[in-house]
N, C-alpha and C positions, 0 to 999 in steps of 0.2 A: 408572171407565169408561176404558177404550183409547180412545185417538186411533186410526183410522185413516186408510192413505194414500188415494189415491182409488181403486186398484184391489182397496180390503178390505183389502189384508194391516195387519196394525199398522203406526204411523209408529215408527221407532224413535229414539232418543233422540239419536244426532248427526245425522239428519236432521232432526231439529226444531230443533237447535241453529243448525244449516245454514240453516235458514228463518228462524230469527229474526235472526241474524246479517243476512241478505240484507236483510229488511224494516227491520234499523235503515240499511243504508247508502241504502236508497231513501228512506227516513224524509229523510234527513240533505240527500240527494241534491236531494230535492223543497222541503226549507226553500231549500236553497243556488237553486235554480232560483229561487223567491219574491223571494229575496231582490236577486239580480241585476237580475228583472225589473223592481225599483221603482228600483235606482241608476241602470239603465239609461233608465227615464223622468223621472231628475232630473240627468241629464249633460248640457249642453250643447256641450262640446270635440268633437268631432268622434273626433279619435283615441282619444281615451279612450270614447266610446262606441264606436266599433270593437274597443276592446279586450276590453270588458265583450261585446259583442256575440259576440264570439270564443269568450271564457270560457265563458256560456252554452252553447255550443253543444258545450263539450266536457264539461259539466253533463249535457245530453241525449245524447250518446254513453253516457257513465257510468249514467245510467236505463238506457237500452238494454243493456248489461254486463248490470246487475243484472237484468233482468228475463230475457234470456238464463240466468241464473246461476238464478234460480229455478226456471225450467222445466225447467231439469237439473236440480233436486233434488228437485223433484215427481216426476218420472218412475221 
């Protein structure tokens, strides 16, 4: 059975590539997210929570990337 993209035609194979690709760096993206979220609830220094707090938030830029990035490859 063909994959198709979502307007019928077939997906083709470096588009697929293209998607998996994506879905691993959101994969990675989304642990790295988790993972901050718990340092950042066991930091008590102040600067270093602002640090982490920082990091995070270019964690969630980086989702936003990739999800741009997918919606170009869908289309």
């Amino acid at each position: 059975m063909t994959s198709q993209h979502p307007t019928g035609a077939p997906a083709t194979n470096h588009g697929k590539a293209e998607l998996l690709r994506a879905y691993d760096h959101l994969c990675n993206a989304a642990s790295l997210s988790l993972a901050l979220e718990m340092a950042i609830g066991r930091v008590t220094d102040e600067q270093q929570r602002a640090a982490l707090e920082a990091l995070a938030g270019q964690v969630v830029d980086r989702l936003e990337d990739i999800k741009v990035a997918v919606e170009r490859i869908r289309v």
